[in-house]
TIGULUM-560562 format. One record per residue (C-alpha): residue number from 1; x negated, y, z negated. Coordinates in steps of 0.5 Angstrom, whole numbers. Each point is the difference from the previous one (the first is absolute). Last residue first. Layout:
<pts>
+-----+-------+-------+-------+
:   n :     X :     Y :     Z :
+-----+-------+-------+-------+
: NUM :     X :     Y :     Z :
...
+-----+-------+-------+-------+
</pts>
This chain:
<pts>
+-----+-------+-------+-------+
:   n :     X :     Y :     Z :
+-----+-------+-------+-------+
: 436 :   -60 :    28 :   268 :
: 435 :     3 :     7 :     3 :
: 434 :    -7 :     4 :     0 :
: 433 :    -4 :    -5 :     4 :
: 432 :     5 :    -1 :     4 :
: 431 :     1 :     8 :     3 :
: 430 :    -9 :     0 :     3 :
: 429 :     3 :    -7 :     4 :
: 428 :     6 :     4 :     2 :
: 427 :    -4 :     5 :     2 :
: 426 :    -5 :    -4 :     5 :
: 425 :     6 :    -3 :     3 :
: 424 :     3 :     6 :     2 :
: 423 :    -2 :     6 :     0 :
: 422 :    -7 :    -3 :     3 :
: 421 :     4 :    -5 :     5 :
: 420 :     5 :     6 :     2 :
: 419 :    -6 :     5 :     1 :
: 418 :    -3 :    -6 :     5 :
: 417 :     6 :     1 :     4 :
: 416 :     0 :     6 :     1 :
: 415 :    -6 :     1 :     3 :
: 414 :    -7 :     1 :    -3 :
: 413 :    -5 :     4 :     0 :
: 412 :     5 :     7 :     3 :
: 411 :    -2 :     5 :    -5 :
: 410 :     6 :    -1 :    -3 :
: 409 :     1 :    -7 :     0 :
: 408 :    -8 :     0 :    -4 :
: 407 :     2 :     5 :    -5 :
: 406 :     8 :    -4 :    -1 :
: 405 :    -5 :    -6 :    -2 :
: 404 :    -6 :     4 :    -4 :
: 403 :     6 :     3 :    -4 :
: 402 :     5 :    -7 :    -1 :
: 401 :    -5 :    -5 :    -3 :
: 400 :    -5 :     2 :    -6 :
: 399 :     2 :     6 :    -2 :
: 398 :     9 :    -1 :     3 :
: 397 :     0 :    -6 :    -3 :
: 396 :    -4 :     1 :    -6 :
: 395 :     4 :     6 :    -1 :
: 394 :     7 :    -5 :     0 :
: 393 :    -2 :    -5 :    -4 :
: 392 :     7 :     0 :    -4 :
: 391 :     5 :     4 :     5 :
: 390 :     5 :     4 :    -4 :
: 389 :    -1 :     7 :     4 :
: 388 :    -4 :    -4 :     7 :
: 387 :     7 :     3 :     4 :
: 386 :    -1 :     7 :    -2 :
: 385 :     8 :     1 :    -3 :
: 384 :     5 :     5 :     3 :
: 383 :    -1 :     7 :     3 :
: 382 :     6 :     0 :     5 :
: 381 :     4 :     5 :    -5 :
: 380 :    -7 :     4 :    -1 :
: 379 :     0 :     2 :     8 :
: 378 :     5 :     6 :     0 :
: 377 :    -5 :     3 :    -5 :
: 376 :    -6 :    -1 :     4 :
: 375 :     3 :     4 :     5 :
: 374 :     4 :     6 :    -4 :
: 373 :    -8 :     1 :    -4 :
: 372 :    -4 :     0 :     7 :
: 371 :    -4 :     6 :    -1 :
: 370 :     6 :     5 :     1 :
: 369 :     6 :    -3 :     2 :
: 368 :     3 :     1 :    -8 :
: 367 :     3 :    -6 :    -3 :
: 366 :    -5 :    -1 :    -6 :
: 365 :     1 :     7 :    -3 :
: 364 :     7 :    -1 :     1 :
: 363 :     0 :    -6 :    -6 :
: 362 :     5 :    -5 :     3 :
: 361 :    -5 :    -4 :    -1 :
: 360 :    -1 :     1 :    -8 :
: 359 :     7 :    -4 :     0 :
: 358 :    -1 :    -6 :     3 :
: 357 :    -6 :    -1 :    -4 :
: 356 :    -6 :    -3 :     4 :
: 355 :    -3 :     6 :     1 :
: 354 :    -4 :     2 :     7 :
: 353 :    -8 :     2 :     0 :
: 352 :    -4 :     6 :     0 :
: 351 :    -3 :    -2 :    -7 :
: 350 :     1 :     7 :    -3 :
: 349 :     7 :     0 :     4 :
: 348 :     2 :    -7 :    -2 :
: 347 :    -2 :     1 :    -7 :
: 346 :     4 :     7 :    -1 :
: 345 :     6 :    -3 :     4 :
: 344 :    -1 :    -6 :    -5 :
: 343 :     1 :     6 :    -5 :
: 342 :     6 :     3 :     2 :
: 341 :     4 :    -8 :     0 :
: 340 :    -3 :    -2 :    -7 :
: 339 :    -6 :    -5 :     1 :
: 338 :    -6 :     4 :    -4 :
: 337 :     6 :    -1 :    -6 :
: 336 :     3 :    -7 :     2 :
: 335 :    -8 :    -2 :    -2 :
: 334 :     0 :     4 :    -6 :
: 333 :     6 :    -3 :    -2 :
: 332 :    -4 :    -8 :     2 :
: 331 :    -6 :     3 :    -4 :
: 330 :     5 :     1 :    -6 :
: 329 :     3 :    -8 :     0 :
: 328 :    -7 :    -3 :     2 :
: 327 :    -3 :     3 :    -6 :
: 326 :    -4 :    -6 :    -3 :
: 325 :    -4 :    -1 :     7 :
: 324 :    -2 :    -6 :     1 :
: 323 :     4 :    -1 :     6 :
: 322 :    -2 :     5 :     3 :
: 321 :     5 :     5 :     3 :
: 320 :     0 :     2 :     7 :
: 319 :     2 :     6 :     6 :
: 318 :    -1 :    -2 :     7 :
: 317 :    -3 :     3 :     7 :
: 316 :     5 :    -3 :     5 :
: 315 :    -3 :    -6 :     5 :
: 314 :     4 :     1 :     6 :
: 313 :     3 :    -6 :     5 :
: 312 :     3 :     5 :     6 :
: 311 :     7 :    -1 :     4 :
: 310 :     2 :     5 :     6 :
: 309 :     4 :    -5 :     3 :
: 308 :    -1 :    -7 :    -1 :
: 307 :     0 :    -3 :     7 :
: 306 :    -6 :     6 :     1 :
: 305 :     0 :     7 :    -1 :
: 304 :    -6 :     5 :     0 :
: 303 :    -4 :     4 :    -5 :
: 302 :     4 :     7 :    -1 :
: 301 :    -3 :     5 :     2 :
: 300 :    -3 :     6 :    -4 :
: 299 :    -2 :     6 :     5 :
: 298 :    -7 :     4 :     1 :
: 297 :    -1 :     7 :     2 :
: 296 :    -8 :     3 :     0 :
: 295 :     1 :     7 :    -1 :
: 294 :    -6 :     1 :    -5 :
: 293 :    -5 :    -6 :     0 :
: 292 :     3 :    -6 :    -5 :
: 291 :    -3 :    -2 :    -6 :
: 290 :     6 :     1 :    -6 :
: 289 :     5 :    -1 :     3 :
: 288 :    -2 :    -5 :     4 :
: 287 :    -3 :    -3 :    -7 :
: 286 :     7 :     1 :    -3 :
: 285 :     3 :    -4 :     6 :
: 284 :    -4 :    -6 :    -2 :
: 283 :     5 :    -1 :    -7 :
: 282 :     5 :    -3 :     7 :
: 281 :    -5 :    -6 :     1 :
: 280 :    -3 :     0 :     8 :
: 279 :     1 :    -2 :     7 :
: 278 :    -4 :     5 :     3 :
: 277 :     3 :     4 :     6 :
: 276 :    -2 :     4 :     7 :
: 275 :    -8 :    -4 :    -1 :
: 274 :    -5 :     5 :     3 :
: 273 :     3 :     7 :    -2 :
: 272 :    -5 :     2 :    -4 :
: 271 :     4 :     1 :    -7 :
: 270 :     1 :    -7 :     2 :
: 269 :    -8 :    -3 :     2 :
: 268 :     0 :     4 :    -7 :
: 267 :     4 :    -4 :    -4 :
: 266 :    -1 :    -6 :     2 :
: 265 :    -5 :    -1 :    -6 :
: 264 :     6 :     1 :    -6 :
: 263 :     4 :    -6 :     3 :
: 262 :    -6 :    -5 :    -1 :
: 261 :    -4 :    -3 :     6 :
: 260 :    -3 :    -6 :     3 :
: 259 :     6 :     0 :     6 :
: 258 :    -1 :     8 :     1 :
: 257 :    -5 :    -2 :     5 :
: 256 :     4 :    -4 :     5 :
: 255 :     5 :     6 :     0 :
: 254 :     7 :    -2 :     2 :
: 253 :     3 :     1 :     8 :
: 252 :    -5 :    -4 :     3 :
: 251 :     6 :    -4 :     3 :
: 250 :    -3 :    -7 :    -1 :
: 249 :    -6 :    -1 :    -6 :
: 248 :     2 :     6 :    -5 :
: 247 :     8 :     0 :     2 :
: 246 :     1 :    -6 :     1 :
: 245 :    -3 :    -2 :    -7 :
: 244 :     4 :     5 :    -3 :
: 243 :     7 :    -3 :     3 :
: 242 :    -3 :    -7 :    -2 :
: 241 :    -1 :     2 :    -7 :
: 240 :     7 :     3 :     0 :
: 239 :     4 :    -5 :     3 :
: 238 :    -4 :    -7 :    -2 :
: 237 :     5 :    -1 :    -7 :
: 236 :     6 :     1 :     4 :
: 235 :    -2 :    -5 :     4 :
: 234 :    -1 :    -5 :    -6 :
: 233 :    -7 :    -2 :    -4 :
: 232 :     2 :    -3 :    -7 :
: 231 :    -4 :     0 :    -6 :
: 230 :     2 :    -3 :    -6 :
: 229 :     2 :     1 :    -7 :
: 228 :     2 :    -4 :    -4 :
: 227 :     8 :     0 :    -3 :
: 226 :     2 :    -7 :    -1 :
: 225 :     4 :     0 :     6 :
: 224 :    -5 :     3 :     4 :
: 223 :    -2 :     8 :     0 :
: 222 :    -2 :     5 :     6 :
: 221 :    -5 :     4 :     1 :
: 220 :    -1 :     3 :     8 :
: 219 :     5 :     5 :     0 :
: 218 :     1 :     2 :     6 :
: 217 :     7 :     2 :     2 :
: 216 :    -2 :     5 :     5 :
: 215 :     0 :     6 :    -5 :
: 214 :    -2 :    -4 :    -5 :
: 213 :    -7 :    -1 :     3 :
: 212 :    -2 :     8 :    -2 :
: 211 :    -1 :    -2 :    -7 :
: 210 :    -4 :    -7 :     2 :
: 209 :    -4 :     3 :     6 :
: 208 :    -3 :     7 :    -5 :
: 207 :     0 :    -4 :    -5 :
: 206 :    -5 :    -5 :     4 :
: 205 :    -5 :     5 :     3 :
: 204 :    -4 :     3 :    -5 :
: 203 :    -6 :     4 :     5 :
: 202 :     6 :     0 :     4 :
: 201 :     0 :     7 :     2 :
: 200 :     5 :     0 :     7 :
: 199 :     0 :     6 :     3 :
: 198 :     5 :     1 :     6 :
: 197 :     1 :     3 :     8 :
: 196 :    -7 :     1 :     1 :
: 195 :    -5 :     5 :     3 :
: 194 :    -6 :    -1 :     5 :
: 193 :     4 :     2 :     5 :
: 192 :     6 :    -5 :    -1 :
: 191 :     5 :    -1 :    -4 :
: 190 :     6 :     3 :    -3 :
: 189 :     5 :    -5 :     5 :
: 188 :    -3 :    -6 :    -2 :
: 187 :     1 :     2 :    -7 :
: 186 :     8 :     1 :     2 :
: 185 :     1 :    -6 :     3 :
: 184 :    -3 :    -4 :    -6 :
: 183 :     4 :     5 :    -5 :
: 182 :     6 :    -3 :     5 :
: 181 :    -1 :    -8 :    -1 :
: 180 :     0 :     2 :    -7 :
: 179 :     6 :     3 :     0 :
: 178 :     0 :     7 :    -1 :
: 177 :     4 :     4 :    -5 :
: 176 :     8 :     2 :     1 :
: 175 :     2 :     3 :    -7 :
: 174 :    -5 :     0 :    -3 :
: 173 :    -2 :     4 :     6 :
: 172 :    -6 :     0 :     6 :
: 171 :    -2 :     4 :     5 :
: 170 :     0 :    -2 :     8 :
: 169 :    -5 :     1 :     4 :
: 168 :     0 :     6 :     2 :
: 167 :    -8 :     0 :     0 :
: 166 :     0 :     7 :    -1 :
: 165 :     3 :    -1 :    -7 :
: 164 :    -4 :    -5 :    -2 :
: 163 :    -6 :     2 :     2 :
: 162 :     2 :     7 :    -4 :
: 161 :     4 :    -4 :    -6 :
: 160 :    -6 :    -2 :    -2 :
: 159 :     3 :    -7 :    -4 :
: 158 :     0 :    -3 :    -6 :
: 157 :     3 :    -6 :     0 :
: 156 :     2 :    -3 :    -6 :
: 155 :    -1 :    -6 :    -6 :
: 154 :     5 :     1 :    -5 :
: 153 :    -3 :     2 :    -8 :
: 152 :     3 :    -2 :    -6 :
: 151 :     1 :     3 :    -7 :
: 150 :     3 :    -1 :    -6 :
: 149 :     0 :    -9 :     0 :
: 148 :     2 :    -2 :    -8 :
: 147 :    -5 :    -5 :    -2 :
: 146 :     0 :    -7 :    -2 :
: 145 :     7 :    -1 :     0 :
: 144 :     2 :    -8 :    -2 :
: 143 :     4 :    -6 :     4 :
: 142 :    -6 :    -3 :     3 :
: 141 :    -4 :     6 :     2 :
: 140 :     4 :     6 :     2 :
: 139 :    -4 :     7 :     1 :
: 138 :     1 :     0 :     8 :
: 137 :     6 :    -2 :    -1 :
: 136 :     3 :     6 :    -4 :
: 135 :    -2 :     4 :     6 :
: 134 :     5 :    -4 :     5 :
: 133 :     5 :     0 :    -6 :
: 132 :     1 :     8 :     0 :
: 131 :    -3 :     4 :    -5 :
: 130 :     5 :     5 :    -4 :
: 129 :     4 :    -6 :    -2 :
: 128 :    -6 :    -2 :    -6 :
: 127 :    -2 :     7 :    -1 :
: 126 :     7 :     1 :    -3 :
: 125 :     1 :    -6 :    -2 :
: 124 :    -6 :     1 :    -5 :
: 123 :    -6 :    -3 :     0 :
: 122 :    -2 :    -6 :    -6 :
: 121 :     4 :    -6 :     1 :
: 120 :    -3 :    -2 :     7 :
: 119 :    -6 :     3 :    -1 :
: 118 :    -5 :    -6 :     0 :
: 117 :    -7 :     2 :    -3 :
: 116 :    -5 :    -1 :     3 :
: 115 :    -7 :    -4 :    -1 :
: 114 :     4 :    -6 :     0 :
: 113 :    -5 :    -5 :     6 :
: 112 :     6 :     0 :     4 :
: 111 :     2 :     9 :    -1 :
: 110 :    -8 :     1 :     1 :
: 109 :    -1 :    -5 :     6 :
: 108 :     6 :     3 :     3 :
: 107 :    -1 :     7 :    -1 :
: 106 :    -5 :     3 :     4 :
: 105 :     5 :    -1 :     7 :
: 104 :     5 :     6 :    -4 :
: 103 :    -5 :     5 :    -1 :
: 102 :    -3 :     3 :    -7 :
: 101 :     1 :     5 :    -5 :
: 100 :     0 :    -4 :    -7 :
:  99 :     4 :     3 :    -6 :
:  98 :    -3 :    -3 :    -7 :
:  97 :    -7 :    -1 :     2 :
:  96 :    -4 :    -6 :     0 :
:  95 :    -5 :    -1 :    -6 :
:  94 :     1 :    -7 :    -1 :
:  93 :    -7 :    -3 :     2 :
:  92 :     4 :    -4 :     6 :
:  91 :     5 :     5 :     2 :
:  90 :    -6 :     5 :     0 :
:  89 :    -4 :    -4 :     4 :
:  88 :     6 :    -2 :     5 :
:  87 :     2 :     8 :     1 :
:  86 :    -7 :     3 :     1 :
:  85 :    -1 :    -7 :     5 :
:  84 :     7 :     3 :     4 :
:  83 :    -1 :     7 :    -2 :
:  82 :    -7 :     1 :     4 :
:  81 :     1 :     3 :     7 :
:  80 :     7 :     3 :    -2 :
:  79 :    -3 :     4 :    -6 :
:  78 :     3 :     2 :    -7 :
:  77 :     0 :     6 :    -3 :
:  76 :     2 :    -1 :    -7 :
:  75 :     6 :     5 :    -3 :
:  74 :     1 :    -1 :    -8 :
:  73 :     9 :     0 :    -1 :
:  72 :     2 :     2 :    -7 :
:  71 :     6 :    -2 :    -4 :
:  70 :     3 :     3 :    -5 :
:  69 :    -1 :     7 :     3 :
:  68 :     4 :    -2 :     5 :
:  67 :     2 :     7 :     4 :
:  66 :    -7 :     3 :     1 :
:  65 :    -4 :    -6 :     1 :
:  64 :     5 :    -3 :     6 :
:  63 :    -1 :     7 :     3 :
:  62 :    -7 :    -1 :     0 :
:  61 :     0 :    -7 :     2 :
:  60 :     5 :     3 :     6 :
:  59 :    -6 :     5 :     1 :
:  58 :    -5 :    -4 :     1 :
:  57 :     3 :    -4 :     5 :
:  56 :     2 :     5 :     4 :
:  55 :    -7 :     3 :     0 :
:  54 :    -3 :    -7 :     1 :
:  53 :     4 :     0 :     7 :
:  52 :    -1 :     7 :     1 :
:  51 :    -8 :    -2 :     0 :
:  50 :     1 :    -6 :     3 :
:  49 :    -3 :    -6 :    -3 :
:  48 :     6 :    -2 :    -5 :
:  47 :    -2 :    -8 :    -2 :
:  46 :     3 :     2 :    -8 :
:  45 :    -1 :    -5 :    -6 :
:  44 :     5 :     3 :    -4 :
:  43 :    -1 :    -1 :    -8 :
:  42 :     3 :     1 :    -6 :
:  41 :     1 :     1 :    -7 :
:  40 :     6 :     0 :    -4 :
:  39 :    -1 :     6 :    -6 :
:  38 :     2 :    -2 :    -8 :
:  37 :    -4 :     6 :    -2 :
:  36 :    -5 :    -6 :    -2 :
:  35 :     0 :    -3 :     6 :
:  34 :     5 :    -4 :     3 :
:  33 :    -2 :    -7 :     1 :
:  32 :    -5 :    -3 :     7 :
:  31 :     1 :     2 :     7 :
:  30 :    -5 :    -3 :     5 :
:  29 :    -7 :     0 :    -3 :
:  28 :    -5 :     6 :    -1 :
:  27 :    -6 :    -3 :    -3 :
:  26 :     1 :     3 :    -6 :
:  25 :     7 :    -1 :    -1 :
:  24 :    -1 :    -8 :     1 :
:  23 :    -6 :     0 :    -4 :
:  22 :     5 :     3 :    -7 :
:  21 :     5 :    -5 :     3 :
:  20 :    -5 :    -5 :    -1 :
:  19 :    -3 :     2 :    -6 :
:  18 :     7 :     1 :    -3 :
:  17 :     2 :    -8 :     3 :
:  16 :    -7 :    -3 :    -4 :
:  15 :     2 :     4 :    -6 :
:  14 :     6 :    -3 :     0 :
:  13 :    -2 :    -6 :     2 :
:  12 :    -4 :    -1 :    -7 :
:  11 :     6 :     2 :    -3 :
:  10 :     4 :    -5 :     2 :
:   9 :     6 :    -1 :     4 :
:   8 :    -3 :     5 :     6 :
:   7 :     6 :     1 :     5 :
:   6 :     1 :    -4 :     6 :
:   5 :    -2 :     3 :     7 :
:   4 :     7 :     0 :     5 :
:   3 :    -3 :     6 :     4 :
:   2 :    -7 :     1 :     1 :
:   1 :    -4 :     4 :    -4 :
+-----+-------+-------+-------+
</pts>
């Protein structure tokens, strides 16, 4: 049932109100009272997909269980490919779980439309300090929280450290990365032969150009004085496509082919010693693990520096509540135990992603060279919000309007300024019919 229901003043509607809990038990809907041994019941819709992810996830509703014999936690496997519409179905039908695990750029219609619950009163102000403001934005809508950001993934390079090493260009740091202008330098350097300084999989273009766009100071979005979002092409916008579509179409240094792919599809032309790095998320260091031939030898970079230093837009993994749970208080405290410091470090490296807790980074298991983990690690106080976060019409711009515009700047169909116009003007009209 959902939150704010009156109860029955007749005995005609108490009956019809037993039948429906009746129902609503039956069916499995979001919470529901304490059971007959007085039990609070929940469930925690998980989107773990990888198998030491979905162990660690497990485990903790197991640990959870075994100490809170009052209240107990029912795991859901979920699916990245299908939450979205799962999620509206269920918070229409009312059978939503009590704990949602989704991504920040998910929620903004769900937080709008009063699916979930605002979490301002409800976590404690240890989880509260423990995340930096920069997280908390990517779940703020209005003057409410939505969602507690727990992991979060950077943008790198990954590199063969042989090329790059005989190559004797110059390596990069946190400390002292490449600008953009040197990235394109050095992939001209790695060229030839058939063989390519790096491997762009575009297949989804727009995230990939809007996060990496902050570096350069892009933002793109921008808001008028009564708060409606418009699109703005500045220079600081046009570095990072400009800079790939040199590469493709002028220094031959990026491989045309890859423009259509996903990350997981370069990775054999890598393995192969084709392209010498792979712009890639940092959870893909797990595939390379995994896939790559016996003494292959690959480094994690930091991806280059623009105006605005090493920043990145993320859109951190979340934690919600709905709002038609009657147990929001208790799937909050459940919520702060799957958060504490070790466990999010047991999160973080079953999903092979960086914590947003400042206290679960200083873990060392997440500050070893070894498979990148110091890198990405030295990356997460640049993390800040993916510039489409509160964006209303955002997917409809980037489906109907962006992807097809930046795929055909890549692939060299059009030129700078016929990408300006799309973005522009094509997005604005797609933005004001959200914003009437």
């Amino acid at each position: 049932m959902r939150k704010g229901e009156q109860g029955p003043r007749t005995g005609l509607l108490r009956v019809a109100a037993a039948l429906v809990l009746l129902l609503s038990l039956l069916t499995g809907c979001s919470g529901g009272s304490p059971d007959a041994q007085g039990v609070v019941r929940l469930r925690f819709q998980s989107l773990a997909w990888q198998k030491e992810s979905v162990d660690a996830t497990k485990a903790l509703v197991e640990e959870w269980n075994a100490t809170h014999p009052a209240v107990q936690v029912q795991y859901v496997q979920g699916s990245w490919d299908t939450v979205h519409d799962q999620l509206l179905t269920a918070f229409e039908g009312g059978e939503a779980p009590d704990v949602i695990h989704d991504a920040s750029d998910d929620l903004a219609d769900f937080a709008y439309g009063g699916y979930l619950a605002d979490l301002s009163g409800l976590l404690p102000p240890r989880l509260k300090a423990d995340i930096p403001a920069r997280s908390w934005q990517t779940t703020t809508f209005g003057k409410g929280v939505y969602g507690v950001p727990f992991l979060q993934e950077p943008r790198v390079l990954i590199a063969n450290t042989k090329i790059l090493t005989a190559s004797g260009v110059r390596i990069p740091t946190p400390e002292q990365p490449w600008t953009w202008a040197e990235f394109r330098q050095v992939t001209k350097k790695l060229s030839g032969n058939g063989k390519y300084g790096v491997a762009w999989p575009l297949k989804e273009p727009v995230s990939v150009t809007l996060n990496l766009g902050l570096s350069a100071g892009g933002r793109l979005f921008t808001r008028d004085a009564q708060g409606k979002a418009k699109v703005e092409f500045t220079a600081g916008d046009a570095v990072v496509p400009d800079t790939v579509n040199a590469q493709v179409n002028t220094d031959r240094s990026a491989a045309r082919t890859t423009l259509g792919m996903g990350g997981s599809d370069t990775l054999p032309g890598f393995f192969g010693g084709k392209y010498a790095m792979v712009p890639l998320g940092f959870s893909y260091r797990q595939q390379i693990v995994q896939q790559a031939p016996p003494g292959f030898e690959w480094t994690v970079l930091p991806a280059p520096a623009g105006s605005a230093g090493l920043d990145q837009g993320v859109s951190p993994q979340t934690l919600s509540v709905a709002q038609d749970s009657p147990h929001k208080k208790e799937a909050a405290e459940f919520v702060d135990f799957l958060l504490g410091p070790a466990n999010m470090v047991r999160l973080a490296r079953g999903d092979w992603m960086l914590p947003t807790g400042t206290q679960a980074l200083k873990d060392p298991a997440l500050g070893t060279v070894e498979d990148g983990w110091a890198t990405g690690a030295a990356l997460a106080p640049h993390l800040r919000s993916a510039p489409a976060q509160s964006v209303r019409g955002y997917p409809e711009w980037k489906d109907k309007v962006a992807t097809p515009a930046l795929q055909e700047y890549y692939s060299g169909a059009i030129d700078g300024a016929g990408l300006k116009k799309r973005l522009v003007e094509d997005g604005n009209r797609v933005l004001a019919r959200y914003q009437r």
